[in-house]
N, C-alpha and C positions, 0 to 999 in steps of 0.2 A: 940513443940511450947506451951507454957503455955498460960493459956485463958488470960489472960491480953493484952499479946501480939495479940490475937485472934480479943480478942474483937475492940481492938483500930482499925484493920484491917477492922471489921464490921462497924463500923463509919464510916468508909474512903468511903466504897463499897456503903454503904445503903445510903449515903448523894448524894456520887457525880456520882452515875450510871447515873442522872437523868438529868445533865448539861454537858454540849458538851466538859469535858474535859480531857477523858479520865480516866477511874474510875480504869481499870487495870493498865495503866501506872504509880496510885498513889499507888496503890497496888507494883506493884515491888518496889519502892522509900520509899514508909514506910516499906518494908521488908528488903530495903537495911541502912536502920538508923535504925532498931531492932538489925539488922544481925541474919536475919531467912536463912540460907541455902535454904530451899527448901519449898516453900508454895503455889506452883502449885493449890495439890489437896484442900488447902482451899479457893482458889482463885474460882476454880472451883461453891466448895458450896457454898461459899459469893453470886456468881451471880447466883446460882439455889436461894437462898431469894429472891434478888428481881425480880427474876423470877414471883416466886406467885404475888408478890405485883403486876406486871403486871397484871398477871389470874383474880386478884382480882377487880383491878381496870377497864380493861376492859374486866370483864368476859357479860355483855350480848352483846356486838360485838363479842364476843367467842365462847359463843353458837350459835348466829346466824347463823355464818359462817359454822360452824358443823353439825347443822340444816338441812341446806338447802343444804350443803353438800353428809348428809346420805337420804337425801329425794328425791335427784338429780335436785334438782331444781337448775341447774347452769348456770342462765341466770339471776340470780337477781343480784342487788349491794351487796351483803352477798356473793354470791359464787365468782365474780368476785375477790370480793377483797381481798379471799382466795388465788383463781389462783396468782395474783400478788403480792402476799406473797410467794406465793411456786416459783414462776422465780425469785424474787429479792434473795431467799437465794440458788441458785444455785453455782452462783460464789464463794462464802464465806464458800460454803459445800467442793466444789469442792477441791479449792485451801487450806482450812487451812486441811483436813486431808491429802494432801499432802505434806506439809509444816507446819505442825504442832509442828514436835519436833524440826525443828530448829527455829522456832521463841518463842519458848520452851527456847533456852540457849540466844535470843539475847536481854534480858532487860536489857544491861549495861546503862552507862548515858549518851554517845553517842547516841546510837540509840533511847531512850527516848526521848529525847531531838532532834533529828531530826524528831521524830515522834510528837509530840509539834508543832515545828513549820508548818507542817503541817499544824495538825489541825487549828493552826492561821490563816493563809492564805487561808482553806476552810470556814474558819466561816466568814469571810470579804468577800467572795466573798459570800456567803448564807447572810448577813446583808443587802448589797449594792444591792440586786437583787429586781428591778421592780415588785410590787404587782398583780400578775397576775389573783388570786383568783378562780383558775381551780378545780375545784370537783373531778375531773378523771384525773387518768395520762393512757398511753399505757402499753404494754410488754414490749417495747423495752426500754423505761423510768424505768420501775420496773425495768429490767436487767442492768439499769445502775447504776442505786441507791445500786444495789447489789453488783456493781463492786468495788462501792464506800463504801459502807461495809466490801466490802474484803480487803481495804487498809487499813481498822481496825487492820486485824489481826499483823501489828506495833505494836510495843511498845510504845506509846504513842500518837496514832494517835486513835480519839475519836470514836466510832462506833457512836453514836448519833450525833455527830457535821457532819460525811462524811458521815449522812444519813437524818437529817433531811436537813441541806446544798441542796444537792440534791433536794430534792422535791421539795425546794423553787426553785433554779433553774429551773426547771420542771414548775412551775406553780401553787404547789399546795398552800392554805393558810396555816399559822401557824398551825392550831391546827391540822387539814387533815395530817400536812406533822410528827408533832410530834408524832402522832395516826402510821402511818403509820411506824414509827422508831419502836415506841418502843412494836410493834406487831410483829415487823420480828425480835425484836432480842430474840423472844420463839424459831423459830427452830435452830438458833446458838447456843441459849445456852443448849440447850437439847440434840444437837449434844455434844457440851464438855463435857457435865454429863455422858453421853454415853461413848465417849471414855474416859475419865477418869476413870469413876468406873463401867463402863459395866454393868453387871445385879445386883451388890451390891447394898446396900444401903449407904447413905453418911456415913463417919462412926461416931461413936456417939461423939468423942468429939469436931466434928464439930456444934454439931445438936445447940446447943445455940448460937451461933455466928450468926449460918443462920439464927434463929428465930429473933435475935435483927434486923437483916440486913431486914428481911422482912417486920417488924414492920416500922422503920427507912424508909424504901423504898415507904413506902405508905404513908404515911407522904411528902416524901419528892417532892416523884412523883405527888404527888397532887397539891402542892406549886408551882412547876416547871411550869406542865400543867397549870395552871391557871395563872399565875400571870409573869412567867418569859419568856419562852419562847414561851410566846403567840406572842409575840413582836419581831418579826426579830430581830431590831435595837440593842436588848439587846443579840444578838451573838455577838457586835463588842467590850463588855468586857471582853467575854472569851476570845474572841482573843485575847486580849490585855494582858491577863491573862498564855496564853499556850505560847504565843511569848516571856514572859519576863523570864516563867520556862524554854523556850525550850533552849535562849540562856543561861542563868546560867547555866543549862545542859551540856550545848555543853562545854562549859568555864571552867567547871569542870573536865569535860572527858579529855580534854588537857591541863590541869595542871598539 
C-alpha cells in the first residue's frame, strides 16, 4: 500500500471514528475504490490512533478509574464505572474473537450496506427516545450496550451509533452516554491490536498514518463531543446519511 493511499485512509478513520457512521465500513469502501487487496492490519493501526486521542482526551477519567482500581477502593463512581466497562465488553470480546476471521472476509457492498441500514434505524430510535437524564445505568444495561456493540462487529454497522443509541435508550444524557461509548471502545480496540499484531509492534510504515489519525482524531472528537453529538436530535442526520449509503449499497451489490 503506498502512503498516499495510506494516508487518504487516515482521513477517513481520524474524521469519522467520532460520528455514528461507521468508520470501518468507510474503511472497506475506500479500500474498495483504491483496490487495496488487503488493509486489514492498517485498519487495525488507523484505530490504535484514535485510540490515544481517546487516552488523551479522557485520560483523568482514566486515571481515576485505575486509581481507585489499584487502591481497591471499588465502591466509588470511578471503580463502578470501570466494572461497567469491563461487562459491556464482554459480548464484543466474546463473540468477535470467535467470529473474527469471518467477518474478516465479509466487507462486500451487500453486507455494508445492510450494515448501514442498520445503523439508520438505531440512530432513529436513540434521536426519538424520551430525555430521561439518568447519571447511572445497571449491569444488566451495560451488558446490553455491549450486545449492542457486538452488532458492531458488521460491516457497516456503527460501534458508536449501537452504543451511544443504547444509553440513551437506557436513560443516560448525551454527553454520559457518548463518554460511555467512547471509553469501551479502549478494550475492543486493544483486543484487535492484540490479536492482530500480538506482542509486535505496529510495523513502521504504518506509524505516520496512525500519527495523522491520532492528531485528526482529537480534533475531531472534540468537535463531536461538544457540539454534535451533544444533541440527540442530530443522530436523525446520520441516519438519514447510513440510510441513503445503505441503500445505494444494497443497489450496487445487485446490479
Amino acid at each position: 500500500m503506498d502512503l498516499t493511499s495510506a494516508l487518504i485512509l487516515a482521513f477517513v478513520q481520524g474524521i469519522l471514528e467520532w460520528f455514528p457512521v461507521s468508520s470501518s465500513g468507510h474503511l472497506s469502501l475506500f479500500q474498495n475504490i483504491l483496490g487495496l487487496d488487503n488493509g486489514l492490519d492498517l485498519q487495525v493501526a488507523l484505530h490504535f490512533g484514535t485510540l490515544m486521542a481517546v487516552f488523551v482526551y479522557f485520560r483523568n477519567d482514566i486515571v481515576s478509574i485505575f486509581r481507585d482500581f489499584l487502591q481497591g477502593n471499588w465502591k466509588t463512581s470511578n471503580s463502578r464505572l470501570g466494572f461497567l466497562l469491563l461487562v459491556a465488553s464482554i459480548p464484543a470480546g466474546i463473540f468477535g474473537f470467535i467470529f473474527r476471521s469471518y467477518f474478516e472476509l465479509s466487507s462486500g457492498l451487500f453486507i455494508l450496506g445492510f450494515g448501514w441500514v442498520i445503523t439508520s434505524v438505531t440512530l432513529f430510535i436513540g434521536s426519538f427516545t424520551p430525555k430521561k437524564n439518568k447519571k447511572d445505568i445497571g449491569y444488566m444495561h451495560a451488558f446490553m450496550i455491549g450486545i449492542a456493540q457486538m452488532l458492531a462487529l458488521i460491516p457497516g454497522v456503527s460501534r458508536s451509533g449501537m452504543t451511544i443509541s443504547s444509553g440513551l435508550f437506557f436513560g443516560l444524557n448525551e454527553k454520559d452516554a457518548i463518554k460511555f461509548s467512547y471509553l469501551l471502545s479502549i478494550p475492543v480496540i486493544f483486543g484487535a491490536n492484540l490479536v492482530t499484531f500480538g506482542n509486535e509492534t505496529i510495523p513502521i510504515e504504518y506509524l505516520f498514518p496512525t500519527v495523522v489519525c491520532f492528531v485528526l482524531g482529537l480534533i475531531f472528537m472534540t468537535f463531536s463531543f461538544k457540539y454534535i453529538l451533544s444533541n440527540r436530535k442530530n443522530l436523525r442526520w446520520f441516519g438519514f446519511y447510513t440510510l441513503v449509503l445503505g441503500i445505494v449499497s444494497l443497489v450496487y451489490a445487485f446490479s
